[in-house]
C-alpha positions, 0 to 999 in steps of 0.5 A, spaced: 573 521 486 578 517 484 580 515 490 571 511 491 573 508 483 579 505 486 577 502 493 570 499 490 574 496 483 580 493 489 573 491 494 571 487 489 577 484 487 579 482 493 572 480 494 573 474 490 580 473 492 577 472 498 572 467 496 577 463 491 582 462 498 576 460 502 574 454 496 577 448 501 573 450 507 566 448 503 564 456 504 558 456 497 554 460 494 549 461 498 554 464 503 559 468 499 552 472 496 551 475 504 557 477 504 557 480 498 551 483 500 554 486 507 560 488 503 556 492 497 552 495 503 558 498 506 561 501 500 553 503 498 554 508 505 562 510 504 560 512 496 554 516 500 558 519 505 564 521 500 559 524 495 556 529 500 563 531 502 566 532 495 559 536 494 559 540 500 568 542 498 565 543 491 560 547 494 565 552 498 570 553 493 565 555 488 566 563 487 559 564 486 558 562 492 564 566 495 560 572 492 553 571 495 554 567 502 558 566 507 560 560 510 558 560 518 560 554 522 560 546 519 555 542 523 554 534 524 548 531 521 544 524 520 540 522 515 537 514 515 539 510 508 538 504 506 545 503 507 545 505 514 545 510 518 549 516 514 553 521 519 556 527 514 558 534 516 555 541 512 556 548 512 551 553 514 551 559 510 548 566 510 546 570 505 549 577 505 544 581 502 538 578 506 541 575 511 538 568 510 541 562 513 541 555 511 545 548 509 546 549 501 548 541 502 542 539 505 538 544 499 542 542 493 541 534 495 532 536 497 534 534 504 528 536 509 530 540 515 526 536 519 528 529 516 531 524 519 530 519 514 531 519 506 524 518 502 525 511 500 527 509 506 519 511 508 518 508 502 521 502 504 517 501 511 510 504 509 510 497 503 513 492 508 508 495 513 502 494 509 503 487 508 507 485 515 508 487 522 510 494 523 516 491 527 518 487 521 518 493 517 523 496 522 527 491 521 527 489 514 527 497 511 534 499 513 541 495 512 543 493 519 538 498 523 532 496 527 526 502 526 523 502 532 516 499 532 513 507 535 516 510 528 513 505 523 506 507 527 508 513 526 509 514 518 503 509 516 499 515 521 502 521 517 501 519 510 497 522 506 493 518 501 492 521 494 488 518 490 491 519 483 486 519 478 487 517 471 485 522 465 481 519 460 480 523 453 473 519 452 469 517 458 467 509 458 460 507 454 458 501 458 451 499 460 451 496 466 456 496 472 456 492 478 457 495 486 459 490 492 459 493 499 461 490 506 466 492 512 471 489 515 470 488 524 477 490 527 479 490 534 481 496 538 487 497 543 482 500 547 476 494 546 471 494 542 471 494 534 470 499 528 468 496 521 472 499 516 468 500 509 468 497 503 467 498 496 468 496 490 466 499 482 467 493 476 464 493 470 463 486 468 466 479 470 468 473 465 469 466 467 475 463 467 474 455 468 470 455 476 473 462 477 469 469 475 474 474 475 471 482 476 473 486 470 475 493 470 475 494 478 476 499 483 476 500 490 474 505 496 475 504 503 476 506 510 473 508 516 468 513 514 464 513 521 460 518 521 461 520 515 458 514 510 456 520 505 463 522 504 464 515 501 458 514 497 460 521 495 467 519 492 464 513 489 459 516 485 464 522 483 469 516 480 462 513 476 461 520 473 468 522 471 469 515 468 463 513 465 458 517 460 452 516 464 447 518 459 449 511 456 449 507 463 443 504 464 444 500 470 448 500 476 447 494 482 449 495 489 450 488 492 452 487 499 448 484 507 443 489 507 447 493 512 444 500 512 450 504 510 450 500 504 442 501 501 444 509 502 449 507 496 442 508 492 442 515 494 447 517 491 449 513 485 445 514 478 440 508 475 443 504 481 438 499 484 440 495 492 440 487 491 441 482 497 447 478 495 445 471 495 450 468 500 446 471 505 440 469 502 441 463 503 444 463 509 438 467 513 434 462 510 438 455 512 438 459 519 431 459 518 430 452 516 435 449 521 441 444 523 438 437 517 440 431 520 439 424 517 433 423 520 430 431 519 433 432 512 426 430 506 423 435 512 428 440 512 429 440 505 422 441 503 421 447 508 428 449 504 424 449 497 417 452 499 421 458 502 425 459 496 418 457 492 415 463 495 422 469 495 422 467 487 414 468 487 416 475 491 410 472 495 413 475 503 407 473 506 406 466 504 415 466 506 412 468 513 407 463 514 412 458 512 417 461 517 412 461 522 410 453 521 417 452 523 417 457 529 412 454 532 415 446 533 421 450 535 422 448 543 428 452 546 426 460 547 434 462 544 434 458 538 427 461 536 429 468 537 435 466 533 430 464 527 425 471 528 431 475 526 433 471 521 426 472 519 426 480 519 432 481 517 429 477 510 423 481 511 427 488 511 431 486 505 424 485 500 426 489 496 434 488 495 431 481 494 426 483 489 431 486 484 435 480 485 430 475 483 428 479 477 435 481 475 437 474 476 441 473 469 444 479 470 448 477 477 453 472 478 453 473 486 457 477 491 464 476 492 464 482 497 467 478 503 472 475 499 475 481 497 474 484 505 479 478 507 484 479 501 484 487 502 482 488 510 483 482 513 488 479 511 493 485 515 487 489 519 483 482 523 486 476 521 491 476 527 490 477 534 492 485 534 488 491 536 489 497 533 488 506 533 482 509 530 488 514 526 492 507 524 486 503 522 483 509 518 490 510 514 492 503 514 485 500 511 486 506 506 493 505 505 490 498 503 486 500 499 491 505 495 494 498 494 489 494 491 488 500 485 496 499 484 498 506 487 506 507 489 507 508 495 513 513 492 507 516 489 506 518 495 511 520 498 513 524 493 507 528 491 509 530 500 515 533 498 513 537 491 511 543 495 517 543 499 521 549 497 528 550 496 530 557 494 538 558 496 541 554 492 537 556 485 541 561 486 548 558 485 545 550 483 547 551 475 554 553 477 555 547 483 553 542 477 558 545 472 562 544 477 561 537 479 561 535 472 568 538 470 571 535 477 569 528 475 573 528 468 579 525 470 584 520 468 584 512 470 591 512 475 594 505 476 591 500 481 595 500 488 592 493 487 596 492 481 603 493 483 603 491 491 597 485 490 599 478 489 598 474 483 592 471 484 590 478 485 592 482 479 589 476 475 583 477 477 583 483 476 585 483 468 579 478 467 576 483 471 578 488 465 576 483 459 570 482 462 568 490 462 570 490 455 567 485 452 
């Protein structure tokens, strides 16, 4: 123990020893930090490396263990830090009543028999690759080491994501709460597109100058195909484990008139499905078409009666109108365009009803906002083409983020249900151990009678600083 104390205070010393010499050759701050970095990093990976071996030699003379297991062989090992790859020799024991056999160092540490990479280097490459490239996560996630592109695709694969459900005393009593929808549309590796679902649960907004923030917001997503009841499902479990829905009131879904969208309705208690205004207004300026300076008290005024008609709930007066500007259409494509647009509204009479009566109580949908920032941003804003299995996990890992779940989290509710059952046996003594090995007395720096002047008064500076 004493030895990795007086190599990490003599490595700092000569650190600064070195930084001091270097003075007249202009090397700045800036610098000295990335070597200090590199430096601490391998002394991170030297303290590891001593530490798993002062155990393992704790370990192997315990007489507890003498009296319960028999040591076998010493194996090699690897494990990746974020240190750097980490090389270190155990034994490998055998019980002599039930002839079990096992690594009591790999136990004692909660190392994994199968792992190949400690917890907070996943950790580490899930985060990055959540908001990068999977190949800068294998890049920035351990010092020194590149994880390979294939490995980083496998972990965000074979995470598991959990919702962590908050544990309320009371449920919330709000009146209304507010529903938006919308997907996502991602390329495939193999061509074609999927669309990841979205949705968000909020209970109010508040203005701040020109922005509405949503308050009190949840998320829910993923790629759900097939399977969009599942989804609306969960949403609805959240509505009534969170809020009392006796007292609830009303519930407004928002979203493009997608189906998997109305089938929210279904699922959702005293929920009404509203077309969202963006693509209202959008269908009905498609309709309208393209104003020009020479068009546009004409385009304006068809703009006025179609809206005239919508607030009226008047759909038939709407078609007729829609109808008057089909007929001065000449170019076939472009009238087919607006008959779309046309039937799309018409399909919606309903979501467009609940808007216009429930008027004061919305504030818009701010649905394809909220993709672009959670999906789109990672899943589709880049030339890439993804796996259904990583496009599922990585939309839900996205998801997982914007309700500010840990990664850790994750990673650490996977090992609770592993076991390690040999080392119980005799882990009370190893650490009665450990802590009366570690009481030793400070021996005098090598530093402090072989270093030069510079060097030893730096380090009685060093020492004043610890004890002020």
């Amino acid at each position: 123990m004493e030895t990795i104390l007086t190599e990490s205070n003599e490595f700092v010393i000569k650190l600064m020893t070195e930084y001091l010499k270097n003075l007249e050759n202009e090397k700045g701050l800036s610098e000295f930090t990335d070597d200090l970095y590199k430096h601490f990093m391998e002394l991170g990976n030297k303290t590891l490396q001593f530490l798993l071996s002062y155990s393992e030699e704790t370990i192997f003379r315990l007489p507890e263990r003498k009296g319960m297991y028999t040591s076998l062989e010493k194996d090699d090992r690897k494990l990746m830090t974020i240190f750097g790859n980490l090389e270190f020799k155990r034994r490998y024991y055998e019980n002599k009543e039930t002839e079990e056999k096992t690594y009591l160092l790999d136990e004692y540490f909660k190392i994994e028999k199968k792992e190949r990479m400690l917890a907070n280097v996943e950790e580490k490459l899930v985060e990055e690759a959540i908001v990068t490239t999977y190949e800068h996560a294998g890049e920035t996630a351990v010092y020194g080491e590149k994880i390979t592109r294939q490995t980083v695709k496998n972990k965000i694969r074979n995470t598991n994501i959990i919702d962590f459900p908050k544990i309320l005393e009371k449920k919330k009593e709000v009146k209304t709460l507010y529903i938006i929808a919308d997907e996502d549309h991602v390329a495939l590796q193999k061509g074609g597109i999927e669309e990841p679902r979205f949705v968000m649960v909020y209970e109010n907004f508040a203005k701040i100058g020109k922005r509405v923030k949503l308050l009190n917001k949840k998320h829910f997503g993923g790629l759900y195909k097939g399977r969009i009841d599942d989804l609306w499902e969960e949403v609805a479990t959240y509505i009534e484990d969170t809020y009392d829905t006796d007292y609830l009131e009303r519930v407004y879904i928002s979203g493009d008139g997608a189906n998997w969208i109305k089938t929210g309705t279904e699922w959702i208690i005293k929920s009404k499905y509203v077309l969202d205004r963006f693509h209202l207004k959008t269908a009905v300026n498609g309709i309208v078409g393209r104003e020009t300076k020479t068009n546009k008290k004409e385009k304006s005024d068809y703009k006025k009666r179609l809206y005239r008609s919508l607030h009226r709930f008047d759909f038939v007066g709407f078609k007729g109108i829609a109808y008057e500007i089909l007929a001065e259409e000449i170019e076939q494509s472009t009238r087919e365009r607006k008959e779309k647009l046309l039937n799309y509204i018409l399909n919606n009479e309903e979501g467009i009803t609940n808007l216009y009566k429930n008027i004061k109580d919305l504030h818009g949908c701010s649905a394809e906002g909220h993709v672009s920032h959670v999906y789109s941003a990672r899943l589709s804003s880049r030339p890439k083409g993804w796996c259904i299995p990583n496009l599922d996990n990585m939309s839900k890992l996205r998801i997982y983020k914007a309700n500010e779940g840990k990664v850790k989290d994750l990673i650490t509710e996977r090992s609770k249900v592993i076991e390690f059952n040999e080392i119980k046996n005799i882990e009370t003594p190893v650490r009665k151990a450990m802590r009366k090995n570690i009481d030793f007395k400070p021996v005098a720096l090598p530093i402090m009678t072989s270093g030069t002047d510079t060097e030893k008064e730096i380090f009685k500076n060093l020492l004043k600083y610890k004890l002020a």
